[in-house]
C-alpha positions, -999 to +999 in steps of 0.1 A: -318+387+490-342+417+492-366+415+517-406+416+510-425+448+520-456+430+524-466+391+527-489+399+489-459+409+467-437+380+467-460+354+449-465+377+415-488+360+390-460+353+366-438+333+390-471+312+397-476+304+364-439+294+359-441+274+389-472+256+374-458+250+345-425+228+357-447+208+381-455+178+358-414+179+350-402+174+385-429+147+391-422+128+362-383+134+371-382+128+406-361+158+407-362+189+429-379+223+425-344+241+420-357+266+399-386+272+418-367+273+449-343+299+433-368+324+423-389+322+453-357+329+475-351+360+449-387+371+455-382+372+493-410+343+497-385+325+524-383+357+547-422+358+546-422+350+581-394+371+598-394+398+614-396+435+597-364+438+626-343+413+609-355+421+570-383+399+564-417+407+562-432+400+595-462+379+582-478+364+604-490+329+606-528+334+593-509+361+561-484+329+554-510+304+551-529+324+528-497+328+506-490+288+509-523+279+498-523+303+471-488+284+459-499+252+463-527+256+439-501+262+412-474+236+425-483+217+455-450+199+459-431+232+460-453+247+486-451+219+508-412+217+504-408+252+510-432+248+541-404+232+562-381+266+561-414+287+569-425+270+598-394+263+612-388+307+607-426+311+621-420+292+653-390+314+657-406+347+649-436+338+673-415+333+704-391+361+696-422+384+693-434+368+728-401+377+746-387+344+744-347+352+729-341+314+723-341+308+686-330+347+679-299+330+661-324+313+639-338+350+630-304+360+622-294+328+604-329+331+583-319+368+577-286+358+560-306+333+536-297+302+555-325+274+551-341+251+575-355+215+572-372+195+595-360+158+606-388+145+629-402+118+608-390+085+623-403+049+616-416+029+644-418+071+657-462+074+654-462+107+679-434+132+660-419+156+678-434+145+712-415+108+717-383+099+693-363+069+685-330+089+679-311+086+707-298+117+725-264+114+741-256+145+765-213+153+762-193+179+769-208+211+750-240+195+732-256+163+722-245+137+700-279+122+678-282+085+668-308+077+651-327+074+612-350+104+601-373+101+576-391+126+549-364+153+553-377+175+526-356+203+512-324+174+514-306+193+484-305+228+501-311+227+537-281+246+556-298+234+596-316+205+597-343+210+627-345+173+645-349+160+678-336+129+699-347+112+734-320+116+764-323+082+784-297+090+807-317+089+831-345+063+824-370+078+855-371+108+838-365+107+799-358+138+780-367+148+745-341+173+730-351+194+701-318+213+678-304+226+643-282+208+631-253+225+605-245+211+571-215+207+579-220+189+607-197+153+604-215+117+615-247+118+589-254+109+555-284+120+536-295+088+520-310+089+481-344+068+493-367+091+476-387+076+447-426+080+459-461+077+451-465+117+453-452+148+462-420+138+444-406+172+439-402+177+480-372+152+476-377+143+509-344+117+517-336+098+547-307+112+572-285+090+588-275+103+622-244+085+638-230+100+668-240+138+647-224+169+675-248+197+676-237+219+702-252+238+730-262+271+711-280+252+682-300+232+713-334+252+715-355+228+741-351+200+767-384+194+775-404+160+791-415+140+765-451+135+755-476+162+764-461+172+796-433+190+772-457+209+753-448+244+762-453+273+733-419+263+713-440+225+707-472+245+703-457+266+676-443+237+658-476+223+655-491+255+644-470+265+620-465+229+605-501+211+610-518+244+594-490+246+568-500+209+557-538+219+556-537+246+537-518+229+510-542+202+508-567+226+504-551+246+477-550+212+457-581+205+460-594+236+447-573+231+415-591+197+415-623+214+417-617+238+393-598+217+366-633+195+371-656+225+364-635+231+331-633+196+317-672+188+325-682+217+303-662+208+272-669+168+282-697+157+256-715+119+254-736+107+227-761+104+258-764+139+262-771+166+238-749+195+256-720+187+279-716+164+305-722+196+326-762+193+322-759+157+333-780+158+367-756+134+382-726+155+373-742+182+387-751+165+414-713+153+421-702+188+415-726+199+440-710+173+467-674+193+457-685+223+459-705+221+496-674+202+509-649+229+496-664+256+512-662+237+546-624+240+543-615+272+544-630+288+574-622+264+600-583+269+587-585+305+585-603+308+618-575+285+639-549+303+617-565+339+628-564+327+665-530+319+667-523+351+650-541+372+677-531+357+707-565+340+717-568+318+745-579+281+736-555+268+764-552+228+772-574+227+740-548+241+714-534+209+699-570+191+693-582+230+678-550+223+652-556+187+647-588+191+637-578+217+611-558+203+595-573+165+593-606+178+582-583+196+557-566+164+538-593+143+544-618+166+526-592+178+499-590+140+493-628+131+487-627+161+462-596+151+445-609+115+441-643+128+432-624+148+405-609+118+389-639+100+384-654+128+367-629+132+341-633+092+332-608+073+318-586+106+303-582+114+340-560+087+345-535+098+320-507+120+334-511+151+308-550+152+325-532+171+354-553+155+380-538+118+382-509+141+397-529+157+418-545+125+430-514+110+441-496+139+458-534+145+477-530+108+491-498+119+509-518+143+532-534+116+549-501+104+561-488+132+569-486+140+608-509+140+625-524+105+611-557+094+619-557+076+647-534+102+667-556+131+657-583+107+671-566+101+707-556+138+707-590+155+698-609+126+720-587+132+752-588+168+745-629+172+747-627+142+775-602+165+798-575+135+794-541+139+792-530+129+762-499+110+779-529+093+800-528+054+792-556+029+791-559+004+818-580-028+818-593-047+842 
């Protein structure tokens, strides 16, 4: 792989364009971005995030986000497959640049063009990485994992799967343990469950975990569970993840928005004498797209910059990210519907573009962190609560 002299080189105009162009193909397929994938491993897009020291680029997390928005526009699927590998390499790069030696191998591993997935997603699981329902079982030289994982994406190439488990051994003092887990790892199946509403292309399968060994050097954490384990490894996850989902929200909805802006000035009506673009209510709906557009951006960039540089935001971190990235999908989503119902009934059909866009932009609002946790966690947050703080009554 050649490694990226700066973060702006890898995403060339041409590869965009390509990458736009087999979009609508691996939706209407239900088949992964392979070729994507493959050129933007060639172009040194995966090493965005590591270290100048182990070949990569050394972006940081505010330079990657910029490049992932810039991708989703073109091929949101693609971006927010490839955004498991980056975040998991980000997290990394952060703590190795902070002193912290504990996911070095990762560096290496990254260097040497191994990919990494995340396996956090659990049902019945509404608080990822801080709780679990896969079960951690301390033996001799690592943990065995038990458990189902959910939304895996990057199932066809991932070489470490990134997943965690909870260690009940001792039930007073439960443990969550966060590893990598090798591909050739026996006792797990990836299971072909994908077949969604949107983001198709991510081919994001289930993984069965049965008794899976992941030994001690692949362990990164063992940490309380909850928010009492949120040191800077969780913090980073969060980062690098919650920011990662934002910003592809918001690189959608600008394709919305400008797809709309297109189509509304070639749109005629035998209501009208110009284009439905001189329609005061068209205008005025624009108007709503554009105002809430521009709200998107700078909060993302700004949380992005600060994590970047270091500043202080202390116990109020999580709620800072939260925020970002919530306001992010849900925004990106009233644009993308908005968009729909301006293009009328031809919106609907899949060569308009945006009914693709409309049900891959659904899929943010799932994403973690839903609602009602980015509720308890920004709440708490302004309150001074603990997040792991219960509510008593009576």
């Amino acid at each position: 792989m050649t490694a990226v002299a700066n973060p702006q080189t890898a995403l060339t105009d041409e590869l965009l364009e390509r990458c736009a162009e087999r979009a609508p193909r691996y939706d209407r397929e239900n088949t992964f971005f392979t070729e994507d994938f493959q050129e933007l491993r060639e172009a040194g897009y995966l090493q965005l995030p590591l270290p100048q020291e182990f070949g990569g680029a050394g972006a940081t997390l505010a330079e990657v986000m910029r490049e992932q928005r810039k991708l989703a526009y073109y091929a949101a699927p693609t971006a927010l497959g490839i955004n498991m590998h980056l975040y998991w390499v980000g997290v990394a790069a952060d703590l190795w640049r902070a002193g912290d030696r504990s996911m070095e191998w990762l560096l290496e591993e990254a260097s040497r063009s191994h990919v990494f997935a995340a396996g956090h997603a659990e049902s019945g699981n509404d608080i990822p990485v801080l709780l679990s329902t896969t079960r951690a079982e301390r033996v001799d030289g690592g943990y065995r994992f038990t458990g189902h994982k959910s939304f895996g994406s990057l199932s066809p190439v991932w070489t470490y799967l990134g997943l965690h488990g909870m260690d009940m051994s001792n039930p007073k003092a439960p443990k969550i343990v966060h590893a990598f887990m090798p591909r050739a790892t026996e006792g797990y199946v990836v299971k072909d469950t994908w077949d969604t509403m949107g983001m198709r292309a991510t081919r994001s399968e289930d993984t069965i975990l049965d008794g899976a060994f992941v030994p001690d050097k692949y362990v990164v954490r063992v940490i309380a569970p909850g928010a009492a384990g949120m040191d800077h490894f969780v913090g980073a996850v969060f980062a690098w993840a919650l920011l990662g989902f934002g910003n592809i929200y918001y690189g959608m909805a600008r394709r919305a928005l400008d797809l709309t802006v297109e189509g509304v000035k070639k749109k005629k009506s035998i209501a009208v004498t110009r284009t439905m673009a001189y329609h005061p209510e068209v205008q005025h709906r624009i108007a709503e797209m554009g105002i809430a557009i521009e709200t998107i951006e700078p909060l993302l960039e700004r949380i992005a910059v600060d994590w970047s540089t270091g500043v202080n935001h202390g116990a109020m971190w999580p709620a800072k990210i939260f925020t970002a990235k919530y306001h992010a999908v849900e925004t990106s989503w009233r644009i993308i519907d908005t968009a729909l119902e301006l293009a009328g009934g031809f919106g609907i059909f899949r060569r308009s573009g945006l009914e693709r866009l409309f049900r891959d932009a659904r899929l943010g609002r799932i994403h973690p962190a839903n609602s009602m946790l980015t509720h308890e966690i920004v709440g708490k947050s302004w309150l001074g609560i603990s997040p792991d703080e219960q509510p008593r009554w009576g």
